[in-house]
Each structure stands twice: as structure tokens, then as C-alpha cells.
C-alpha positions as CSV (number, residue, x, y, z in Angstrom):
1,X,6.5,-18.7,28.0
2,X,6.3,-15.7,26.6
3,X,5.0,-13.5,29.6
4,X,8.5,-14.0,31.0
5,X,10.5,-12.5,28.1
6,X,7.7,-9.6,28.0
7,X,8.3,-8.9,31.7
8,X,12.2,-8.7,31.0
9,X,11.5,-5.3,28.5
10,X,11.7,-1.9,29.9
11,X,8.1,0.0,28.7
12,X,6.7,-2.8,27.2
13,X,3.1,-1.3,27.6
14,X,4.3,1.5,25.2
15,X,5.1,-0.8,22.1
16,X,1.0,-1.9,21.6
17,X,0.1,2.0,21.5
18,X,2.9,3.2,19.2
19,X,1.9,-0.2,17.2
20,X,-1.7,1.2,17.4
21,X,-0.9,4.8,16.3
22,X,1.6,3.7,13.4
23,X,-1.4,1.4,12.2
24,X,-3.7,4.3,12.3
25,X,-1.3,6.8,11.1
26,X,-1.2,4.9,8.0
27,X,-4.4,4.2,7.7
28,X,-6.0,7.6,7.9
29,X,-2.8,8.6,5.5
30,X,-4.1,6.2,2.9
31,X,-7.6,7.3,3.2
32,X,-6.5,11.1,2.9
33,X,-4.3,9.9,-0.7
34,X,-7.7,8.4,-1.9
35,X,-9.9,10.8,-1.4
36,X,-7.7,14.1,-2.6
37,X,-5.8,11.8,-5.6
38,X,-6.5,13.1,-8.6
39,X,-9.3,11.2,-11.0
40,X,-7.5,11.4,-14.1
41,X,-4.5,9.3,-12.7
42,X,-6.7,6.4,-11.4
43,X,-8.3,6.0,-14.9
44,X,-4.7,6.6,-16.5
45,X,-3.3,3.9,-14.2
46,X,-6.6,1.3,-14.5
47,X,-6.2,1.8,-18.0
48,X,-2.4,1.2,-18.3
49,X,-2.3,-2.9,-18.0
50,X,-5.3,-2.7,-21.2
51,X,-3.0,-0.3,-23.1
52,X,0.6,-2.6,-22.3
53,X,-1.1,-5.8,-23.4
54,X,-2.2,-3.6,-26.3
55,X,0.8,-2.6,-27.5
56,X,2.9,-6.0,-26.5
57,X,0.3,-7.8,-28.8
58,X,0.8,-5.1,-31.4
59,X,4.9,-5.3,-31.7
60,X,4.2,-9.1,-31.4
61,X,2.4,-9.0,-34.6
62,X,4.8,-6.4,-35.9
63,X,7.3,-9.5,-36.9
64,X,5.1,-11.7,-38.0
């Protein structure tokens, strides 16, 4: 069923490799961020939903 609407699209053996280098693209992107990000901002941002509950449970007890 769907081989004949693939047959019907000009280049369609282009769209898997520019799916494929998009993918990669990305990919390798993401593992460049990770390695060069700085240390200090993964710890700040692990540590941030620790330090919201923190102070949400302090202004909850604020008007007690």
C-alpha cells in the first residue's frame, strides 16, 4: 500500500539520508553541549528542584 505512494515522490531515496544526518547532527550536537557545559551549571540546575521545594515549604510555613 504504501510502496505505491512512495513511488509517486520525486527523490524519495534522499529523505532517509537527510533523516539520517538530521538525527546525527543532533546527536553529536548534544554530545558536544555535554561534554564542554560548564560543571557549575549542572550542579546549580540538579540542585534547583531541592532548593524550590525548599523555599515553597518555607513560605508555606511562613503563614502558618
Amino acid at each position: 500500500m504504501f510502496k505505491y505512494y512512495f513511488e509517486q515522490v520525486n527523490n524519495v531515496e534522499v529523505w532517509p539520508i537527510i533523516s539520517l544526518i538530521i538525527f546525527i547532527t543532533f546527536f553529536i550536537g548534544l554530545l558536544v553541549w555535554v561534554v564542554k557545559v560548564d560543571k557549575k551549571y549542572i550542579q546549580d540546575m540538579s540542585n534547583l528542584p531541592v532548593e524550590e521545594d525548599a523555599e515553597n515549604n518555607k513560605n508555606q510555613f511562613d503563614y502558618v
